[in-house]
Steps between C-alpha positions, in 0.01 A plus 500: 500500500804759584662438182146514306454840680835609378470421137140675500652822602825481263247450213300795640805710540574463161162572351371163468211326662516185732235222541589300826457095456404319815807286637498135379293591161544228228728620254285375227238800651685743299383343189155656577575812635391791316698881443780383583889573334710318689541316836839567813583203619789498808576130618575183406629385132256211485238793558583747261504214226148385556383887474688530205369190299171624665554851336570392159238239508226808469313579167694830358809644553743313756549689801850536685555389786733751728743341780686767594422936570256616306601753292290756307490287150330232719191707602512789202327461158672653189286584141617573222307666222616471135386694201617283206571708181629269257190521298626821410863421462559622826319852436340585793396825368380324181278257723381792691360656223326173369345448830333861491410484120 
C-alpha cells in the first residue's frame, strides 16, 4: 500500500493520473480494465512478468509496463499533427489555395 501511495503521487506530480489496484489483484485483471496507458509495478520479477504478458495480452495497442521512476514520458501524451502537401509537390501555398477555391 506505501509503495502504491508513492507511485500515485509521482504520476500526479508529473501530470498524470493514477488508478489504485487493490493488493493481491490477478494480473490477468488488467486485461479488462478500461482508460488506462500503462501500469507501475515495484516488486518481484516473477510479478512484473505476469503484468507484462497481461498488458500485451489486451485488444489495441500494448501498454508498457514501468519498473523503475516514473518519468514524465510515462504519464504525458504527445500529438502530432501533419499537413501532408505532396499532392501539390510540396506547395503548401498551392494547396492552400485549392482548398479555398
Amino acid at each position: 500500500a506505501e509503495a502504491a501511495d508513492h507511485q500515485a503521487r509521482a504520476v500526479a506530480a508529473l501530470g498524470g493520473r493514477a488508478v489504485a489496484v487493490p493488493e493481491g489483484t490477478a494480473a490477468e485483471a488488467l486485461a479488462g480494465v478500461a482508460g488506462i496507458a500503462g501500469a507501475v509495478w515495484w516488486g518481484d520479477a516473477a510479478a512484473a512478468r505476469a503484468l507484462a504478458r497481461a498488458l500485451a495480452a489486451r485488444k489495441g495497442a500494448i501498454l508498457p509496463l514501468i519498473t523503475g521512476a516514473v518519468e514524465a514520458a510515462d504519464v504525458l501524451v504527445e500529438r502530432h499533427v501533419c499537413v501532408d502537401t505532396t499532392a501539390s509537390g510540396g506547395n503548401a501555398q498551392l494547396l492552400a489555395e485549392v482548398a479555398e477555391g
